[in-house]
N, C-alpha and C positions, 0 to 999 in steps of 0.2 A: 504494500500500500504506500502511497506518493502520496496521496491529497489532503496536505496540510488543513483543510477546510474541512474538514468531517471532525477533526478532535475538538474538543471542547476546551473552554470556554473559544466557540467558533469565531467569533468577533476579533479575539489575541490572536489566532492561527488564519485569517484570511490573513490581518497588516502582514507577520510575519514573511507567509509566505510571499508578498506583493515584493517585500524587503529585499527576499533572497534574490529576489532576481536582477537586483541593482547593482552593480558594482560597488564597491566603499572600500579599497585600502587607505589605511592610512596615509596624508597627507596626499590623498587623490578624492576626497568627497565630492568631487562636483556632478555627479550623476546624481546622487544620494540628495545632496542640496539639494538640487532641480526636484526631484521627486517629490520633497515634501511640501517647496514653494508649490507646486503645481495641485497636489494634496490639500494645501491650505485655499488654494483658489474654488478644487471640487466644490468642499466642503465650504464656502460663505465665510473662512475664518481669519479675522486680522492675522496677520504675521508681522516679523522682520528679521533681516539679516543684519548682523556686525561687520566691521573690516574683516576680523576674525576668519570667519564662514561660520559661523555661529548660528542658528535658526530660532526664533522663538514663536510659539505659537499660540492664541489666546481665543476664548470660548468664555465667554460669561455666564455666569452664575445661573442655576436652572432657578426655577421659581419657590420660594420661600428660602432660601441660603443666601441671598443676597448682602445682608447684614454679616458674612462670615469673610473670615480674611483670604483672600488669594491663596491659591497651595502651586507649587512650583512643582510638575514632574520633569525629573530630570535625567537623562539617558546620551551615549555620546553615539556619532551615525558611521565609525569609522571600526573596520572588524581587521584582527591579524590573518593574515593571510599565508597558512602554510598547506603544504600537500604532498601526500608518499612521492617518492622522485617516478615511480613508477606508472603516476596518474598524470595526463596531458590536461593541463586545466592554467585557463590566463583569467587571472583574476580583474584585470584591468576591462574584461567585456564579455566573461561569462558568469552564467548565472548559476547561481549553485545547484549542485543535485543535491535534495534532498530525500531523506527516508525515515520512514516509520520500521521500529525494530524493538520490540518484548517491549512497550511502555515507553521509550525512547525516542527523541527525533534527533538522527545525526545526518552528517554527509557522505556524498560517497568518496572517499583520497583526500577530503582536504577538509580546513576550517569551517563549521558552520555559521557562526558568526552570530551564535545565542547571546553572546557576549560580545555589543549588550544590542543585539536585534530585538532581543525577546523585549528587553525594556523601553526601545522605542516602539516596538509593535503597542504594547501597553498603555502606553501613553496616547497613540492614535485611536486605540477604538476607547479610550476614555473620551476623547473630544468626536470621534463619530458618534456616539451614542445620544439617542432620543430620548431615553428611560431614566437612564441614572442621574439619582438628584447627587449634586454636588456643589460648591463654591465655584467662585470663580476661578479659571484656572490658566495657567501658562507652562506648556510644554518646550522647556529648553532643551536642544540637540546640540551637542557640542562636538568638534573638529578636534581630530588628532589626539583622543585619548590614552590611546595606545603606545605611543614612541615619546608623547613629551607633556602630556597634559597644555596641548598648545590651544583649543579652544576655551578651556577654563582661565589661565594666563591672560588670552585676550579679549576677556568678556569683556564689551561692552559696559560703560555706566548710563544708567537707562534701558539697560535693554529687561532690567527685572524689576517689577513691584509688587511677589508676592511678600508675606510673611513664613510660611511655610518652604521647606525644600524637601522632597522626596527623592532622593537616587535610587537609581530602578536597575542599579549595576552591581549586586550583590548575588553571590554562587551559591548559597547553601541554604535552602528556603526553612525560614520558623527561626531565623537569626538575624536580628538588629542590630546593624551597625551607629555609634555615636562617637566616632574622634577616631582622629590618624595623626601622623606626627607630618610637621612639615620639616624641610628641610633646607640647607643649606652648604655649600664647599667651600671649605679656606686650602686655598691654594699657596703653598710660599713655596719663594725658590730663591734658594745658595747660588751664588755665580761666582766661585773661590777662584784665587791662583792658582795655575797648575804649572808645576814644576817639574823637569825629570827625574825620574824616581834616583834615587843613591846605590852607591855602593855599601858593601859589608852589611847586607839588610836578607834576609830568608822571606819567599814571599808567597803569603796563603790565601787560597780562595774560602771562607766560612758561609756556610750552606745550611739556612734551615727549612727542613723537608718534614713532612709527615704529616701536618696540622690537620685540624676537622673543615676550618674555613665555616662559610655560609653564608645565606642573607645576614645585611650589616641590620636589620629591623629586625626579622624574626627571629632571628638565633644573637643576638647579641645579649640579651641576659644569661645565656646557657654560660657563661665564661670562660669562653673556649680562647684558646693562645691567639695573639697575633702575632705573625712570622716578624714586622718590621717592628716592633716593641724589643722582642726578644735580642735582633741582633744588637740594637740599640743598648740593652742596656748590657748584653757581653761586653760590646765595644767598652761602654762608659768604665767594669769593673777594668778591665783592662788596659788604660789609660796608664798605670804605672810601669807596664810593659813597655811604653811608648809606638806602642804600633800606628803604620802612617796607614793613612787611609788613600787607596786608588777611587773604589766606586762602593758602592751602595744604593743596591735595588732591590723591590720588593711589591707583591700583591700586582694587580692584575686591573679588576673592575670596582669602581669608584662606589659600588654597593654590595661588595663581598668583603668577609672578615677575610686578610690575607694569609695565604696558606703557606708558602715557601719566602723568602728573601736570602740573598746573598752579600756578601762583601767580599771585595778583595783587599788585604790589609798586606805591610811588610814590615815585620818585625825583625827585630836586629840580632844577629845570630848568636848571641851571647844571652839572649834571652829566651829561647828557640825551645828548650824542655819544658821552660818554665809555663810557655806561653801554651804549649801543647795539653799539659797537665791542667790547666784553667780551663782550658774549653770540655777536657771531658768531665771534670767537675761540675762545669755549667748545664753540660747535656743532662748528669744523674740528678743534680737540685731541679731542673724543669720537668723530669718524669715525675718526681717529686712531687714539685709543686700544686702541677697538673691532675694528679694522679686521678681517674675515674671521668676524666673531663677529653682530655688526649694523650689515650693510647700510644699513638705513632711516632712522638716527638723524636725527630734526626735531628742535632745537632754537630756540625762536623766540621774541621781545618785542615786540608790538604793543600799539598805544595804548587803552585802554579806556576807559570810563566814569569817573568819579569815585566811589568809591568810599564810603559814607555812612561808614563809620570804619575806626579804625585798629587793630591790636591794640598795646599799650603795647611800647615802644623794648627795655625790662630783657626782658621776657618772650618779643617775637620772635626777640631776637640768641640769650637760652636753647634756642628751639625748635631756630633752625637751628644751633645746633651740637650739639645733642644728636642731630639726625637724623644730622649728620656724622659725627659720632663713632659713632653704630649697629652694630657688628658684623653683617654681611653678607653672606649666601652660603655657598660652601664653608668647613668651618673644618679639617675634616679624615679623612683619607680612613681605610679600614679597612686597619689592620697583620693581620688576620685574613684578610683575602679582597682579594686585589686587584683593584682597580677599583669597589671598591663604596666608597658614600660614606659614614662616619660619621655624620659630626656637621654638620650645614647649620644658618641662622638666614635667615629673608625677612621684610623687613622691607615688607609686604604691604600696608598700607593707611595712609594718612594722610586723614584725614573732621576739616574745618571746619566748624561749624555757624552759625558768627558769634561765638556766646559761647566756643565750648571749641574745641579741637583734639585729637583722640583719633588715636592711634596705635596699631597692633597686627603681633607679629609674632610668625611662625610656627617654632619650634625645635624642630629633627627628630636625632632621635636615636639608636641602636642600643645606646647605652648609657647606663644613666640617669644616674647622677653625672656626665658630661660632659652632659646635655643641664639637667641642674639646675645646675650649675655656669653653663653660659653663660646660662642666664634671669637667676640671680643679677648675672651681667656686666651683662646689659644692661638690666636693672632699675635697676642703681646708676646708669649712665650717665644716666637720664632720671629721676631722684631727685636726683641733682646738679642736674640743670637746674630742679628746684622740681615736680615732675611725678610726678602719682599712679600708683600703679604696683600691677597685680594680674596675677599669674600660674593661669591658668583652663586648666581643661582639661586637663589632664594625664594623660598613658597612657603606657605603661612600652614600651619598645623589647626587641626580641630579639636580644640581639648572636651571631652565626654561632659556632657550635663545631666545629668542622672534624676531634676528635678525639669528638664525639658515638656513641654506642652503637648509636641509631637508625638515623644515617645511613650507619655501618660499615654495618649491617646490611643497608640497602636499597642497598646498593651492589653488595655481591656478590650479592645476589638480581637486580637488574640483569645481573650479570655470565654468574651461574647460567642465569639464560632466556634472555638474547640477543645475551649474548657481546659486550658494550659497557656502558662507561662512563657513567653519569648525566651529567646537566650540574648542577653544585651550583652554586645563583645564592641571591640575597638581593638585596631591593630595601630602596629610602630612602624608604618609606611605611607606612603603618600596616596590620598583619593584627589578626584575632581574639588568632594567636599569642602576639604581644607583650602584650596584656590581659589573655588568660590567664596567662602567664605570673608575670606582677604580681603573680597572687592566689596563684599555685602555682609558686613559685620551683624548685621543684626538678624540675621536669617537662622530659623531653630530646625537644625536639620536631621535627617536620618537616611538610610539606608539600608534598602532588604531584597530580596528577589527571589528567582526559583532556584533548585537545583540544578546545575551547569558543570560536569564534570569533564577536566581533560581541557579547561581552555587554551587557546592557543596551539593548539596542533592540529593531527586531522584526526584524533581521538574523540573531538571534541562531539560533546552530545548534552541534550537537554532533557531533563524526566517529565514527561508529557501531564502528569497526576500534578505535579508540583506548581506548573503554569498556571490551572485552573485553581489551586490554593493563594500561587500570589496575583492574581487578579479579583480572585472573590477579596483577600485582604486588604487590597486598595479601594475597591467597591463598598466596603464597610465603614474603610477609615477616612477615608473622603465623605462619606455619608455622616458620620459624627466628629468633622474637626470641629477641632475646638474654638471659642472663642476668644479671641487672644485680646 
């Protein structure tokens, strides 16, 4: 079975399927755009577009809700686009195949694009519909959620006047999202002397291997080792040794705990046992340390090559201690929702090039004056050491409100159809949410959706039962928002 339009809630599963047929990779929406402008024209209903490509869509108030605040559904119109190497499919102008399979709708070889088709479908047969009493409403589609959060970024002011925000981009249906952390990069970078290396010096490459790594948000309170910490602070005990520093690199991706880093040091051959003897010392204290956290820990100094130069003595001894001194990892957990993380910093990448050494790291946040606060921290730290320093990229975190209006409300509508409690969760990563929020501070928002497993591949599939839950849940809770 193919026809999207036989499953229920039928209204979710026509948009859907119209959806599929549209093209929408990332940072290529304009088929998708057209579609909903044209959509908006079917249907009788105000719109507009941003510079962005942003779409917003607006429907007034059905009769007796008129007195209730505006509710924003909000969904973005751009899907990742992958497929087995072994399926011929151009995503740029074909239409997805889709299928029905045990309760399931997936594709055939490639991404189905439930995420978040489903939640723009959602949002269209809310404003087709003849029946459902509601508020008045504005359906935002946002560009490029997927690779940069670039239409949340370039929202529009003006382009929103609800009081409510609904995101319709959540995987795991009967789960409520309230806060994600925003984030921030402080980028510094060393531009030392380099000199050619000397005589009468023994010269080691130190290597650490083995780490667990992972998301710099999800797994950063697990406190799993960071590779460029580690070298860092070998180097710093070692300092009496007088070992000169070549390079020093480390970690990979500007949102993974780093797994491995390297140095190449030359120590002076008269200190050569001594210096040997330290590092395996160092390796058995960080099994130690670690112990039940990372297994794997390699710590190792084998003899290299000679190295063509040195970077100057003032400026190496600066580096490593400023990496030492770094702020890293958990800094502090949420007094609003237990077990979620505040405030994180991963100190992510260290890249030699010979001439420079640039450093970057990644600080996560749910609140923005602590997450400005610690870049400011760790800014000065590597400004002390002589070392340029720019704070890039910045998007604004959603910190959890637990006495929110919204989520009163979607709670007893929970209560009301199924006679069970939501599960209110918040993660240490970045949503459209907290961007928007940025622009429209006053906005009381949440986030929920159906079952979507596997997104992003061609695994990708949607549980057909769950659809018709989160649409009956928005049907309910839009029928009882509240009065703000």
């Amino acid at each position: 079975m193919t026809d999207l339009t036989k499953l229920a809630p039928c209204e979710v599963w026509t948009e859907f399927e119209a959806i599929t047929r549209v093209p929408r990779p990332s940072k290529k929406e304009e088929k998708i755009r057209d579609y909903l402008v044209g959509w908006a024209k079917e249907h009788g209903l105000e719109y507009r577009c941003d510079a962005t490509g942003n779409v917003v869509i607006r429907k007034p108030a059905t009769t007796g809700y008129e007195g209730r605040p505006t509710v924003i559904l909000q969904s973005h119109m751009d899907m990742v686009c992958e497929k087995n190497s072994d399926v011929a499919f151009d995503f740029e102008h074909d239409a997805i195949r889709t299928r029905i399979d045990d309760g399931w709708v997936r594709a055939e070889g490639t991404t189905l694009g439930a995420d978040d088709g489903i939640g723009m479908a959602a949002a269209l047969a809310m404003l087709a519909s003849a029946t459902v009493a509601h508020p008045a409403l504005e359906a935002l589609f946002t560009v490029d959620e997927e690779t940069g959060l670039t239409g949340a970024f370039g929202l529009g002011e003006g382009m929103l006047t609800g009081k409510y925000l609904i995101n319709l981009d959540s995987e795991d249906e009967g789960e409520l999202f309230i806060g994600c952390a925003g984030g921030v990069d402080t980028v510094a970078k060393f531009s030392p002397m380099v000199t050619p290396a000397p005589d009468g010096f023994e010269y080691f490459r130190i290597d650490v291997k083995g780490l667990a790594g992972g998301h710099s948000g999800d797994d950063i309170e697990k406190g799993r080792a960071n590779s460029n910490k580690l070298v860092a602070r070998l180097l710093y005990e070692l300092l009496p040794y007088g070992p000169v520093l070549n390079r020093f690199d480390g970690g990979n991706l500007r949102n993974a705990i780093p797994r491995e880093a390297t140095a190449t040091v030359l120590v002076r051959s008269k200190e050569f046992e001594a210096f040997r003897k330290e590092v395996r010392a160092f390796e058995k204290l960080m099994r130690a340390e670690f112990a039940g956290v990372e297994e794997g820990i390699s710590i190792k100094a084998e003899a290299c090559e000679r190295p063509a130069e040195m970077i100057s003595r003032e400026v190496q001894d600066k580096l490593i201690r400023a990496v030492a001194a770094c702020p890293d990892g958990l800094q502090r957990m949420s007094p609003a929702m237990p077990g979620l993380v505040q405030t994180s910093t991963n100190l992510a990448r260290v890249v030699s090039d010979g001439r420079s050494v640039q450093l970057q790291c990644l600080l996560r946040s749910s609140v923005n004056s602590e997450k400005e606060a610690l870049g400011d921290a760790i800014a000065a730290v590597f400004e002390l050491a002589g070392a340029k320093v720019e704070l890039t990229g910045s998007y604004d975190g959603w910190n959890p409100d637990m006495d929110s209006p919204i989520l009163k409300a979607m709670t007893a509508s929970c209560g009301a159809l199924y006679a069970s409690r939501p599960a209110v969760m918040a993660i240490h990563a970045g949503l459209e949410c907290g961007v928007i929020g940025g622009t429209y501070p006053k906005l009381d928002m949440i986030s929920f959706g159906p079952t979507i497993c596997y997104p992003h591949s061609p695994d990708e599939r949607v549980e057909i039962a769950s659809v018709g839950k989160f649409y009956e849940f928005l049907l309910h809770t839009l029928k009882h928002i509240p009065v703000r």
